[in-house]
N, C-alpha and C positions, 0 to 999 in steps of 0.2 A: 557370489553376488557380482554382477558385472558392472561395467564400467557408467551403460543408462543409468542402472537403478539408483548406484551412488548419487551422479550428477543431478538425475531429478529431487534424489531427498535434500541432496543442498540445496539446489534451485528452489526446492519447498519452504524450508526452515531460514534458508536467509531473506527471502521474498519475505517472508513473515517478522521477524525479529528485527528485519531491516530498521521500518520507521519504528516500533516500541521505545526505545530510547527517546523519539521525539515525541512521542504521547504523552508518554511521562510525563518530561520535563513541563509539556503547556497545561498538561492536568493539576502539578504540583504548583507552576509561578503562575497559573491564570492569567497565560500573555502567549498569543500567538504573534505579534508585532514586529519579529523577524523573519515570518516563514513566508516565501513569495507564495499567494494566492496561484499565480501562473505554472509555477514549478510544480502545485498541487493538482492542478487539474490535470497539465501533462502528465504527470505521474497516474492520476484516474483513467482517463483516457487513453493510454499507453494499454494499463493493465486491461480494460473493458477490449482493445482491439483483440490484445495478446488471449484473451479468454473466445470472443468469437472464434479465432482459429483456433487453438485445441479444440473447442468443443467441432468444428467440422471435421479436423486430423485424428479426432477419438485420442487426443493426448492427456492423460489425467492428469502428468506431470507437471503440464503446462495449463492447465483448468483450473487445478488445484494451487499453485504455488501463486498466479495470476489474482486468484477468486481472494487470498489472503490479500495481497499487496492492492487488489480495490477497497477490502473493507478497511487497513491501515488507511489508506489513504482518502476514505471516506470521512474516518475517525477524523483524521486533522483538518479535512476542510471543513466540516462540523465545528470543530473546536475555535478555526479559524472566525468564523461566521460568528459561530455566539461571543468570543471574547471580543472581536475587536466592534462588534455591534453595543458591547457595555463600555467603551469608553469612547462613544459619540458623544 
């Protein structure tokens, strides 16, 4: 197995499991009320640029581990929107 392959399956699996722990937590206390809106969207937008280029570089690596770390991070700004919209 060479040296790509590893780095991309981590680059996959930590992209992914990164934000989980902060799912979690706003799923179980129904409060996103620490997490910066800002820090969320750069984290979206990061991932959506990082995915435009793999898909022109033909990188799966970088398609795939990016395409997780949008849906994470769609997750919490989701979570973000409806929690802190219930305590208006």
């Amino acid at each position: 197995m060479s040296i790509v392959i590893i780095s991309g399956t981590f680059a996959l699996v930590t992209s992914f499991i990164g934000l989980l722990p902060q799912i979690y937590k706003s799923l179980k206390t129904k409060s996103t009320k620490d997490l910066s809106q800002v820090m969320l969207l750069n984290y979206f937008v990061c991932s959506l640029a990082w995915i435009i280029y793999g898909s022109y570089t033909d990188s799966m690596f970088v398609l795939a581990s990016n395409a997780l770390g949008l849906l994470s991070s769609l997750i919490l700004l989701l979570q973000k929107h409806y929690y802190d919209s219930r305590t208006l």
